[in-house]
Structures are given as C-alpha cells and as structure tokens.
C-alpha positions in Angstrom: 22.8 -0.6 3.0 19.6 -0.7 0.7 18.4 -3.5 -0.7 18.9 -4.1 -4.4 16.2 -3.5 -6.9 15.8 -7.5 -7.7 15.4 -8.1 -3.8 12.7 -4.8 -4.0 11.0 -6.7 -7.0 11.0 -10.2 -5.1 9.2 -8.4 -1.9 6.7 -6.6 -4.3 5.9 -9.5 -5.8 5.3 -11.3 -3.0 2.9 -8.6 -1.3 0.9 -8.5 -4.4 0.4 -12.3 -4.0 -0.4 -11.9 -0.6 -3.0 -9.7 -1.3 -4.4 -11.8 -3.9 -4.2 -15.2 -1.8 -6.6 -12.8 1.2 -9.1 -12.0 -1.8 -11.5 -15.3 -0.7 -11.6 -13.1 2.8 -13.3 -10.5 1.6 -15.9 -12.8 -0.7 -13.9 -12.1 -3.8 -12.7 -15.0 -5.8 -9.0 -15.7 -6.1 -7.7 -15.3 -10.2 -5.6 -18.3 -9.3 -4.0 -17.7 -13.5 -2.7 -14.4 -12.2 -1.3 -15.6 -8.5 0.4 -18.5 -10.7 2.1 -16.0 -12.8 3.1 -14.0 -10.5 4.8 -17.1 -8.2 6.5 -18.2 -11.6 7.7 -14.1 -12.1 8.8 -14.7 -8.7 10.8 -17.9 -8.9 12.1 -16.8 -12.2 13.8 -13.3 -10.5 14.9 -15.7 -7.2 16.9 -17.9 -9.2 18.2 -14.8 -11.2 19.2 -13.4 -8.2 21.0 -17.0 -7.0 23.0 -17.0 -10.2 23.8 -13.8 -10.2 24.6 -13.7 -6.1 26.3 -17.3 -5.3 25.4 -16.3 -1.3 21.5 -16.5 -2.7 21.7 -20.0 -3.8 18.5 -22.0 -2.0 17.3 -24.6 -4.2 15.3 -26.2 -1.7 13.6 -22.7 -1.6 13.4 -22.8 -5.1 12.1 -26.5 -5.3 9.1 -25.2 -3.1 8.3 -22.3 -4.5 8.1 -24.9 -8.3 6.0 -27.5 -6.1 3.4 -24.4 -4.6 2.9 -23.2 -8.3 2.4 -27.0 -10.0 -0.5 -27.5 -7.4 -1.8 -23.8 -7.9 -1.8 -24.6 -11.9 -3.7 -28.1 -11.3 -5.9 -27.3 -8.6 -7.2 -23.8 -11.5 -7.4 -27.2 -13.9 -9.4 -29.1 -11.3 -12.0 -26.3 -11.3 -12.3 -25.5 -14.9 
C-alpha cells in the first residue's frame, strides 16, 4: 500500500526542514521565517490529516510541533 499524497506532503515537508535546520553546518545562516512556515504548513496538513483520518489523531504531537514553532517565531524576534 502507498502512502497517501498528504502523508507524501508531510514527509517532504519535513526533509526540506531538515535541510534548512543543517544550513548553520555548512556556515550558512538559518531563514528561521521560512523553517517557521514551513513547521506551521506542516502542523496545518497533520491536523488535516487527523480530522480527516480519526486513526491520526495525536494532539500531544500536535501540541509539540505548536510549542517548537512559538519558540522558533520568538527566538527570529530575539535576534531582530
């Protein structure tokens, strides 16, 4: 069985953030606006796919993923 094309979206999304986060690696700096908006694309299609699959349901997940992007947000505030 292949995986359905929210579940495809969810994994892309969270390679390209991967990527982004091993930027300060390679002496590039991290566009912490852009990693943020992709975690919140993220969240957004993981609770989608909750609602719309009942067996998907993790709202502590979700609650973790909301805390990770508040302290992404504030610490790009912090260094503005």
């Amino acid at each position: 069985m292949s995986p359905s094309a929210l579940t495809t979206l969810n994994l892309l999304l969270l390679l390209v953030i991967a990527l982004l986060l091993f930027l300060p690696v390679l002496g590039h700096p991290v566009p912490l606006l852009l990693v943020a908006g992709l975690l919140a694309l993220r969240l957004s299609v993981r609770v989608y796919q909750g609602y719309k699959t009942p067996a998907l349901q993790r709202p502590v997940a979700w609650i973790m993923d909301a805390a990770l992007l508040a302290l992404l947000l504030w610490q790009g505030r912090q260094e503005a």
